[in-house]
N, C-alpha and C positions, 0 to 999 in steps of 0.2 A: 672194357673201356680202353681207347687207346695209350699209350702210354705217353704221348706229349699232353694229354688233358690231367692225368691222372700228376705228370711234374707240374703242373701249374696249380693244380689243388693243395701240391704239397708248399709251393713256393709263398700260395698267399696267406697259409697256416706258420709258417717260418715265421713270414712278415709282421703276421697280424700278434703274435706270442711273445715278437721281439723287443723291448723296451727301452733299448741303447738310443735312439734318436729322441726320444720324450722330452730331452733337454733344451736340446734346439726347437722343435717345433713347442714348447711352450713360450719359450723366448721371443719366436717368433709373434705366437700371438700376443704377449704382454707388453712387447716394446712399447708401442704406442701409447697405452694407457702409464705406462710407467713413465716413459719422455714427456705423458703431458702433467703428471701430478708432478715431477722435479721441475717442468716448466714452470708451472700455477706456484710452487713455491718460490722458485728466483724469480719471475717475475711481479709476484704479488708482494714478496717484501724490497725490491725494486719499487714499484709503485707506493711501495708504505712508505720509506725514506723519502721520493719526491714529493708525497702528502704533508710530510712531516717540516720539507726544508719550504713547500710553496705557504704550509700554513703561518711561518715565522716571517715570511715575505709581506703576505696579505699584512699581516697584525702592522709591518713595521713600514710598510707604504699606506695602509689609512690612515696612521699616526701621522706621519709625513705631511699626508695631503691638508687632513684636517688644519693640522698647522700652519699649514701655507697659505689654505685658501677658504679655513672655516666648510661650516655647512649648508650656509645658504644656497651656495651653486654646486646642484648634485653632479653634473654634467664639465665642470670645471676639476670636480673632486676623480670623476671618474675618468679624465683626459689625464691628471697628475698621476692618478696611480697608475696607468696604462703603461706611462712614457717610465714610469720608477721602475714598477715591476719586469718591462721590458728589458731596460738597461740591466738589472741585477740577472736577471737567467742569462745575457748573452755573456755579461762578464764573469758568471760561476762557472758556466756551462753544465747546468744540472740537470740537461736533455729532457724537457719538458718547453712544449709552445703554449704559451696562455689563448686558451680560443673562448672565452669569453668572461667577462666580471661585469657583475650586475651592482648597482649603489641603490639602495632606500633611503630614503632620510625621514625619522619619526622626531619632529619640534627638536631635540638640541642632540639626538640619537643619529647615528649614522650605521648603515650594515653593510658591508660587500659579502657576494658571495664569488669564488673562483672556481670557472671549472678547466680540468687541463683534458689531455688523453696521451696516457703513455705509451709510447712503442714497444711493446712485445720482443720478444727474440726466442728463448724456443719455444713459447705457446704457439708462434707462427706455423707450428707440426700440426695444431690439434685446430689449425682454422683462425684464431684468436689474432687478431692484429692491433689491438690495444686494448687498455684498460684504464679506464673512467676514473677520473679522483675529481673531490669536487670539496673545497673548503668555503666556511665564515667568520667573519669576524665584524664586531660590533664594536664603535668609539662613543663615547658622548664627548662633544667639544662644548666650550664653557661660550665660544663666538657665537652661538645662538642662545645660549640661556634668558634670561630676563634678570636683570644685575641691579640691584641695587647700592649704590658705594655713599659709605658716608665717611666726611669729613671730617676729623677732630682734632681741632687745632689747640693747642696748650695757649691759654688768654693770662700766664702766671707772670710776676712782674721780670722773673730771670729771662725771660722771651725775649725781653728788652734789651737787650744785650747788644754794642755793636758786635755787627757780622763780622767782623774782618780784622785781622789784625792794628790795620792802616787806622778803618773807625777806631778800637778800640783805644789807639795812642789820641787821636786826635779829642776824643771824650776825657781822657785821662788829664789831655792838657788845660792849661787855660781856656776859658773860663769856669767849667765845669767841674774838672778833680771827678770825675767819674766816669766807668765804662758803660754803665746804665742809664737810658732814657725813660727811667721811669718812675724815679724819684720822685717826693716831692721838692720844693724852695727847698735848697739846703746854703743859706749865707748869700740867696741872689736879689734881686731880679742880675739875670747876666747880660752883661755886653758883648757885643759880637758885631763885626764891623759897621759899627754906628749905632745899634738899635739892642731894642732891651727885650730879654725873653723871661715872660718867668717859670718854665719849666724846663726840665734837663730833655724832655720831648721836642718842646717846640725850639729848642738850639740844637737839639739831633737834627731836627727837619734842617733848619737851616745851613748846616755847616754840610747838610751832603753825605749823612752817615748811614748808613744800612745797615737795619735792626735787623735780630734775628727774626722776630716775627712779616717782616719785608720778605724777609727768604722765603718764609714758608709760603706766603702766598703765591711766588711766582712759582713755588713748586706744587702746589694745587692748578695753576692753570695750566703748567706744563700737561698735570692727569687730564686737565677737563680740555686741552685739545687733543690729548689720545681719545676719550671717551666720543669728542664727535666725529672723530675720522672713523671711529667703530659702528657711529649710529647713523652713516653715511646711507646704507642700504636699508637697513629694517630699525626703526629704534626701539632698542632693548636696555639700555642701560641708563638708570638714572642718579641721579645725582645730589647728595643733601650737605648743607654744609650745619656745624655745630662749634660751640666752642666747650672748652673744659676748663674751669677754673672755680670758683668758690662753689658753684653745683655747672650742670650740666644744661645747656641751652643750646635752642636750635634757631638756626638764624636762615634759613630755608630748607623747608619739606624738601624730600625725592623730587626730582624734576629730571622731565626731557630735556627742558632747555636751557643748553650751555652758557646763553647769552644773560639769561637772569642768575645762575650763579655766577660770573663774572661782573655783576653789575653790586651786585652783594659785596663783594670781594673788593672794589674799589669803592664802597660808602662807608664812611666816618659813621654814619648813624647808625648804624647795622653791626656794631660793635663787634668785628671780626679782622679787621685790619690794626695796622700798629698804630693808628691812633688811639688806642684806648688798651689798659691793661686790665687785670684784677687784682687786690692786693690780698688776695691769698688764691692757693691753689690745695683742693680738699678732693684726692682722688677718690676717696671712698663713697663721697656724696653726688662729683659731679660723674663717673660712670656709672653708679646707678641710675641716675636720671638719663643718661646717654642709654642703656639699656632698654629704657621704656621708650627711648623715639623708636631706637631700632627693632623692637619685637622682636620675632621668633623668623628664623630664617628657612625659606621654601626650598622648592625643589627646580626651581630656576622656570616655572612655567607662566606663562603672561597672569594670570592673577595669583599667582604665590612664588616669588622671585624669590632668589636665591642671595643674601645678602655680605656686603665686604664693609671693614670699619677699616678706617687709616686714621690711627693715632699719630699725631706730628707733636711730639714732647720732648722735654728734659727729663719728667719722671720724679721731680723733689715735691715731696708733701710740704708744703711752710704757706707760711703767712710773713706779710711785706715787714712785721712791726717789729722782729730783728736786724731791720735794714737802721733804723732809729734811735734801738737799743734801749726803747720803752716796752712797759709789762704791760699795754693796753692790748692783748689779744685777745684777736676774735672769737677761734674756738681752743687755740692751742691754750696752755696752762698761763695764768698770768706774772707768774717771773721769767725775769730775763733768761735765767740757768735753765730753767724747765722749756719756757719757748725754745730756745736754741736745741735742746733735745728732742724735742715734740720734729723739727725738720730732718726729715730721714726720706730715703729713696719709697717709693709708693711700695704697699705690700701686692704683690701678682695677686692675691685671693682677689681681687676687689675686680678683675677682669673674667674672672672664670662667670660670671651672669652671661653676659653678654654670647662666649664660647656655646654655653652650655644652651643656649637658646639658639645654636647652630647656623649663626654666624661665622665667618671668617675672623680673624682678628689681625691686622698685618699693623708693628710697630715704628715708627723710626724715631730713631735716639740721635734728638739732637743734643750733641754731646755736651754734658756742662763742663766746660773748662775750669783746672784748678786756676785760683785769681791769685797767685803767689804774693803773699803780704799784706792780702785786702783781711781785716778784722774781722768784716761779716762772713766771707766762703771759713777764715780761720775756726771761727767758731760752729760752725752747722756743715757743712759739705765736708771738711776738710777734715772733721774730726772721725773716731773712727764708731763704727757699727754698733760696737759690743757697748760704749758709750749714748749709744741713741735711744728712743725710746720706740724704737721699730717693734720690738715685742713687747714691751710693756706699754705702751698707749697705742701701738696700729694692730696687735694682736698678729704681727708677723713673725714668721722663723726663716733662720736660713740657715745653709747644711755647713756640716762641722769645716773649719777651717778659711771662714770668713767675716769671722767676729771680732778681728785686727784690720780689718780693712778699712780703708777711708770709705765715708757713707759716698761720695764722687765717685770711687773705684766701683761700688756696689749697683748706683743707678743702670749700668746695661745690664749685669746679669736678672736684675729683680726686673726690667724692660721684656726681655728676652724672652722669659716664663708667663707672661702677659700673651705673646703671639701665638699664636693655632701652630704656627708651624717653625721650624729654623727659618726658614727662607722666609717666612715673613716677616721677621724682625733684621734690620738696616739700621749701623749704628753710621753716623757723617758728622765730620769734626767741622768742615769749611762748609761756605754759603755755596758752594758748584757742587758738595756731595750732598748737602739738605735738597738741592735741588731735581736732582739725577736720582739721590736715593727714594723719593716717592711716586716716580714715576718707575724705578724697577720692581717696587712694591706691587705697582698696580700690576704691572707687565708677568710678575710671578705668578698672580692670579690670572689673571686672561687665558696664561699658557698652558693653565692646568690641561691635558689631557687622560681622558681616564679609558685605560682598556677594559671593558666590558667581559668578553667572553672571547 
């Protein structure tokens, strides 16, 4: 055999025996797979963070939209989030283009889904030029519901109340000696320029003074021209008016139209305006009867609507016949001492029917004013709790440390525990906050939005 064949048999046995380069040529072969599994880890938790920060975007631009523009217009819904969602990635910069968001809308439900594509960086080794993330999110907006709102207006004789300070001195002066228009004859018929009244009402009327019950009503039609600027497109929300005073009556069913509760609201005869009072006020009797207009509350769909009560009160249990400082009581005890204990702030049990049949309950406390020196607030409002007959004749309790309190002091918080929620209880001392505060009442419900998933 020659001897250059026989060095080259030896050279490829050297070679092939020798193990020193093993290291290199496995590296060789491995890099690739190894660049692309550290790629597929920075790039897939890359893509998990932009999943993580687009899905808090979605949740918080369908909140957004819904709010703005309701659910009616899925296509108005799906322009507002576009232009939100848009605007929040250019000004984060969280490298991610939104290339497409879908909207559904199911009756008061709404769903987008997001999808993006993330750009890559070293997966671009292994082929891979992005990667897919795709989120949803579900709202219910309350702007499509089927809403039922009922009215309850306190018909108690302290309603009567001038509004204002100004009424209140002008009732106080001649010829009446009194802040309330709802007395009966006390020493009249009165005079008032030129002509004779015989009730502290019909000299309220005339002298131009504004009851508290005046207030309420212009803060009901306040609600019931939001309610029609709501029921502009689709009508869903109706409307019932009731009163609350010796029991519970309804002075118009649920209704579509705004025109006949406003027409309610200005008739004498329909006993829901300040022509007419009750002379007692019996919360245990009339929100039960109020419970039976309202029923059981739905799930907001066109034949089982979802229901809102708007209480408008002061919240005093009594009867007028301490105003007299006669024992002729209706249901309260028949002595003077015992009536005047018998008026206490309403006890909250007496609202939990209503809650618990899954209704709403939103309060407002129109505030009873201490009457500084008047005899009647001296003896019943003014006195305190632990003196009242709040647990021993209303079967009420309240928590330790407000059994010194004046029964006046006690009316919001015993109001308060009454409302479904904080925010739905609104306490307003003047006629511009009774007025404002039942329309924010309404406006806390409308704005409910609820994140789904």
């Amino acid at each position: 055999m020659p001897n250059s064949i026989i060095h080259c048999r030896r050279l490829i046995l050297q070679l092939w025996h020798d193990r020193r380069g093993n290291f290199a040529i496995s590296f060789a072969i491995l890099l690739v797979p190894v660049l692309t599994a550290v790629g597929m880890s920075l790039d897939y938790v890359r893509a998990y963070n932009v999943r993580t920060k687009m899905q808090a975007d979605l949740d918080t631009a369908l909140i957004a939209a819904v709010k703005s523009v309701g659910t009616k217009d899925t296509n108005l819904v799906q322009q507002k989030m576009k232009s939100w969602f848009a605007a929040q990635t250019d000004q984060t910069g969280k490298g991610y283009t939104l290339s497409d968001i879908e909207i559904g809308a199911n009756n008061n439900e709404l769903t987008a889904t997001a999808r993006v594509a993330v750009q890559t960086t070293v997966l671009q080794i292994a082929g891979f030029k992005k990667v897919d993330v795709g989120v949803a999110s579900s709202v219910a907006g309350p702007t499509k519901e089927y809403i039922n709102v009922y009215f309850a207006i306190d018909k108690s004789a302290s309603m009567m109340l001038a509004a204002t300070p100004a009424g209140q001195a002008a009732m106080f002066g001649a010829p009446a000696y009194c802040a309330f228009a709802c007395h009966e004859v006390e020493g009249g018929p009165y005079k008032y320029k030129g002509k004779s009244y015989t009730t502290n009402y019909a000299l309220a009327r005339a002298m131009g003074v504004q009851l508290r019950t005046d207030v309420a009503i212009n803060a009901v039609n306040q609600v019931l021209d939001m309610v029609e600027a709501a029921n502009l497109e689709t009508q869903h929300i109706k409307v019932g008016l009731y009163t609350v005073g010796q029991s519970g009556s309804q002075v118009l069913a649920p209704t579509f139209s705004v025109s006949d509760a406003r027409k309610k609201l200005s008739d004498d005869s329909a006993g829901f305006n300040a022509a007419t009072s009750q002379p007692a006020t019996y919360f245990d009797y009339s929100l039960a009867d109020l419970s039976k207009f309202v029923g059981t509350g739905g799930d907001g769909s066109v034949n089982n609507p979802s229901k809102l009560v708007l209480l408008l009160t002061d919240g005093l249990q009594s009867e007028r016949n301490w105003v007299h400082d006669t024992s002729s009581g209706i249901r309260f005890p028949t002595t003077v001492g015992k009536l005047t204990t018998a008026t206490t702030p309403l006890n909250p049990d007496w609202c939990k029917q209503i809650k618990n049949d899954g209704s709403s309950f939103g309060v407002l406390y129109t505030t009873y004013l201490p009457l500084a020196g008047d005899w009647g607030y001296d003896r019943t409002a003014g006195q305190t709790m632990k003196s009242s007959g709040f647990k021993s004749i209303w079967g009420g309790t309240w928590a330790s440390g407000y059994g010194n309190w004046t029964r006046q002091a006690y009316l919001p918080v015993a109001l308060k525990s009454c409302a479904s929620a904080s925010n739905l209880f609104i306490q307003a001392d003047s006629a511009s906050e009774i007025e404002k505060g039942l329309g924010q009442l309404f406006q806390q419900y409308m704005s409910k939005v609820r994140l789904i998933n």
